[in-house]
C-alpha positions as CSV (number, residue, x, y, z in Angstrom):
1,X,3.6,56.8,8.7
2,X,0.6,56.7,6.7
3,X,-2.5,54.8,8.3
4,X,-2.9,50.9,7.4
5,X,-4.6,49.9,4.2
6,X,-6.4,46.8,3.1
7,X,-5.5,45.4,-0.5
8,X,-8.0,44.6,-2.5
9,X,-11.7,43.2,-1.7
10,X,-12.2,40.3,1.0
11,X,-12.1,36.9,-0.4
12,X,-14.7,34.1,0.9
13,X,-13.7,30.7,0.8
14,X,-15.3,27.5,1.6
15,X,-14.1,24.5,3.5
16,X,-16.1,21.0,2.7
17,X,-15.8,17.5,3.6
18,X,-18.3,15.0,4.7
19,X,-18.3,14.6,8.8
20,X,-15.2,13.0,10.2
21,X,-13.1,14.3,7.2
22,X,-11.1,16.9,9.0
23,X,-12.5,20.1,7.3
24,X,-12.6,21.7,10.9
25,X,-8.9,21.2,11.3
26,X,-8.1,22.5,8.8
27,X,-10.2,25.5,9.3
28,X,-8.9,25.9,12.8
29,X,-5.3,26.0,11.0
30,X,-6.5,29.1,8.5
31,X,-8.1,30.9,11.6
32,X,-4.7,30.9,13.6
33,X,-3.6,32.4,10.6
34,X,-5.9,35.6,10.6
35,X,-8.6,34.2,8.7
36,X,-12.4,35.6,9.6
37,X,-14.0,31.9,10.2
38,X,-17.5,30.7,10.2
39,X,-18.3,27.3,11.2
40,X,-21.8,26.0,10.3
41,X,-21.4,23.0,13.1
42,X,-20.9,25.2,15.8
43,X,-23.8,27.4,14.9
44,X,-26.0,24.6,14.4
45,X,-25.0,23.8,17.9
46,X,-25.8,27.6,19.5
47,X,-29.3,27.8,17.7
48,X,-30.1,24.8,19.0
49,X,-30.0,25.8,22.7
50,X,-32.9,26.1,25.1
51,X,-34.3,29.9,24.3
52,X,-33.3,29.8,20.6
53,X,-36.9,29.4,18.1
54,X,-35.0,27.1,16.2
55,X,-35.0,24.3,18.8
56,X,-39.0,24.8,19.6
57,X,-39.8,23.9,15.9
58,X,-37.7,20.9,16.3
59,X,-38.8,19.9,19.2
60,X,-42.6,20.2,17.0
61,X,-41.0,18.6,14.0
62,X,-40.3,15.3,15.8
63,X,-41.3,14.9,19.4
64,X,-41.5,16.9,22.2
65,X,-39.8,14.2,24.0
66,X,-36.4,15.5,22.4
67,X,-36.1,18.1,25.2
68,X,-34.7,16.6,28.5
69,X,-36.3,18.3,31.8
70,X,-33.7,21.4,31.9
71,X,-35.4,22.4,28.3
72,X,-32.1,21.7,26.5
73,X,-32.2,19.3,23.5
74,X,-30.9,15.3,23.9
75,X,-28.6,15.6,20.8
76,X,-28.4,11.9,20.8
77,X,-32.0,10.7,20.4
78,X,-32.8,13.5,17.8
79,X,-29.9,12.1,15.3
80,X,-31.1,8.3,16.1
81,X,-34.5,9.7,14.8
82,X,-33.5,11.3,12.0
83,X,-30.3,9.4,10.9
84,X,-31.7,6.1,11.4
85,X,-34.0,3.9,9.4
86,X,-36.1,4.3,6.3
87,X,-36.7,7.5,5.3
88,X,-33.7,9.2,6.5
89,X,-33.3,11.1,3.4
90,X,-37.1,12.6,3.8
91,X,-36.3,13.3,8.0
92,X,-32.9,14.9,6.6
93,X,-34.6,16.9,4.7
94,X,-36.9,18.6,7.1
95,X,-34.7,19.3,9.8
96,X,-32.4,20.9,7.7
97,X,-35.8,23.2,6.3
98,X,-35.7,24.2,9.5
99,X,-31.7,24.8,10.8
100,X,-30.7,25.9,7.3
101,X,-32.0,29.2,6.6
102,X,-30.8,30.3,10.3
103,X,-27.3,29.0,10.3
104,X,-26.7,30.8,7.2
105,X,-28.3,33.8,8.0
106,X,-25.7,34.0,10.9
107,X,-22.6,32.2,8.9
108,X,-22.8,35.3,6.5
109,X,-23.3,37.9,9.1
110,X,-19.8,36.9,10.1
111,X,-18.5,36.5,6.7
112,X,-19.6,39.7,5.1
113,X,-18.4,41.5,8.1
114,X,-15.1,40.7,7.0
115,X,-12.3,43.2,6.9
116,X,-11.6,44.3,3.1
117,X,-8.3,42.5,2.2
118,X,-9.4,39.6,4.3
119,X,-10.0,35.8,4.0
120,X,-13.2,35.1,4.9
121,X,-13.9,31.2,5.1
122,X,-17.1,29.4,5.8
123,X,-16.7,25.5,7.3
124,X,-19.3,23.8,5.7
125,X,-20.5,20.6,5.8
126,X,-23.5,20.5,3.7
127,X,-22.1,22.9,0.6
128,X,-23.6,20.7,-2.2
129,X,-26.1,19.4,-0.7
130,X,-27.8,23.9,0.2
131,X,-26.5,24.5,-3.6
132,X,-24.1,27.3,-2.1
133,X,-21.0,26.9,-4.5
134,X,-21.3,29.2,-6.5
135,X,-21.2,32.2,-3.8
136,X,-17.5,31.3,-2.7
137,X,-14.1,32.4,-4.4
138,X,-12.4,29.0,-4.1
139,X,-13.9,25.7,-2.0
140,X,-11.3,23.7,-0.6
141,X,-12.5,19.7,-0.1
142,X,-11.0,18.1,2.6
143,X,-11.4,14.1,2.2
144,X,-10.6,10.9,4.2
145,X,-11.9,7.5,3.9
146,X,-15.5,6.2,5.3
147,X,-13.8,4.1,7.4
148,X,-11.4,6.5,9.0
149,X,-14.4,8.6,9.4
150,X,-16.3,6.2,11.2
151,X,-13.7,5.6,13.8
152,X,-12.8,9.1,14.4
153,X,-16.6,9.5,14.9
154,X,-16.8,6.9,17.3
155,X,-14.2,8.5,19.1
156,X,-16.6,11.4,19.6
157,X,-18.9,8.7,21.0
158,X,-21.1,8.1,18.0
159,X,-22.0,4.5,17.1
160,X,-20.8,2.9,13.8
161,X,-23.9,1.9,12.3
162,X,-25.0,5.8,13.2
163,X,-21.7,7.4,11.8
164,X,-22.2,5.4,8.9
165,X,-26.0,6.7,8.3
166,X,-24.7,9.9,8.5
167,X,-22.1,9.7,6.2
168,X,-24.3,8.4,3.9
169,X,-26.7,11.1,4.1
170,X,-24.5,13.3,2.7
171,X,-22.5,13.8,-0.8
172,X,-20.6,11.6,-2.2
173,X,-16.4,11.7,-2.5
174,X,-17.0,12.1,-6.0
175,X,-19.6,15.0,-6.1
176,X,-17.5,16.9,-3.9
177,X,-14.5,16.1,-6.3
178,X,-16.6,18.1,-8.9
179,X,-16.7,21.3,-7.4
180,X,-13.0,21.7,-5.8
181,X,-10.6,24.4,-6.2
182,X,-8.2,22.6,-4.1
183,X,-8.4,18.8,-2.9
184,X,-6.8,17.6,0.9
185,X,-6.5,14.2,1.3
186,X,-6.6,13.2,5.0
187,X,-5.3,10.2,5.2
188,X,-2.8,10.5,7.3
189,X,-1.8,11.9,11.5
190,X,-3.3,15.1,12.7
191,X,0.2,16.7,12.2
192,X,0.6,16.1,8.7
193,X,-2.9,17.3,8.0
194,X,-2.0,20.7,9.7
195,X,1.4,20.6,7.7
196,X,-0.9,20.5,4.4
197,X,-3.3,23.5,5.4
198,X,-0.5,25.3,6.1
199,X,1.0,25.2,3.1
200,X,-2.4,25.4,1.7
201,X,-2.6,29.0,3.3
202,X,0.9,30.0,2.2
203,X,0.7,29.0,-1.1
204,X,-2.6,29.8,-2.5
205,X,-4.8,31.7,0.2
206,X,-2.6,34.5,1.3
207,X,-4.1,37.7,0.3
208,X,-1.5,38.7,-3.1
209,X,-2.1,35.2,-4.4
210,X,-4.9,34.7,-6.8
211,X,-7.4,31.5,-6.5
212,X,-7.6,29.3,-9.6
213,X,-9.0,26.2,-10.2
């Protein structure tokens, strides 16, 4: 028996959606499925931790009073200071000048060291907002309604009137609906949200079937 071959070259996909939409679960679904992941959230989290340089030029960028006594950072007040209030959009704007560059550094790390014949996919919040489409085979939206979104969020423990400031800090349903490849609604239970990435894998994202818009 000859020795195992990859078909063709890796493929990178992105998976979007404003927070609370469900993008994550449907990444999770693609990763059980052999898929190379990268989730942007979860590296935001790491380089955030006490050691990392990232956290220290927060912690400079808008109080030291962000870091509780162990050196780790209080999550909470740093969103109410950014999220909340006027000039959101300009506080926005300079953490993410700061988190940015090194979450993608490290997303694409793990994505380019992808297996050839892979799929690669990047979770991505923020993919219009870093100007990033363009570097993606196919970007998969994944969608829900603000209000949905709001209650899943304050499920995680986040307030309404914060969930809501960060939704609208980000893009628009319609903006994202301008640079999809494929569209999931999630509107309905966690099961039939798995039931759609699955068939979302099947159909389109296994490695002998071709992307197209």
């Amino acid at each position: 028996m000859g020795a195992p071959h990859a078909k063709g070259p890796r493929r990178i996909i992105a998976v979007s959606g404003g927070i609370g939409s469900g993008k994550s679960s449907v990444t999770r679904v693609f990763a059980s499925r052999g898929a190379v992941t990268a989730d942007a959230d979860a590296i935001a989290r790491q380089i955030l931790e006490p050691g990392e340089p990232a956290l220290s030029e927060v912690a400079r960028a808008f109080g030291g009073d962000l870091l509780k006594e162990d050196g780790s950072l209080d999550r909470a007040l740093l969103a109410s200071r950014v999220f909340g209030g006027e000039g959101a959009s300009e506080r926005v704007a300079r953490l993410n000048a700061i988190t940015h560059p090194v979450i993608e550094a490290r997303a694409w790390s793990i994505l380019r060291g992808a297996p050839q014949g892979s799929l690669a996919v990047y979770d991505i919040p923020l993919l219009i907002e870093g100007d990033h489409v363009d570097r993606f085979d196919a970007v998969i939206i994944v969608d829900a309604p603000i209000e949905e979104r709001v209650k899943r969020l304050e499920g995680r423990g986040v307030a309404p009137e914060d969930a809501r400031a960060r939704i609208r800090a980000q893009a628009s349903s319609e903006e994202r609906w301008a640079i999809a490849t494929i569209w999931i609604d999630n509107e309905g239970s966690a099961e039939d949200l798995e039931e759609v990435a699955r068939l979302v894998y099947e159909r389109w994202l296994t490695p002998d079937v071709p992307v197209t818009d």
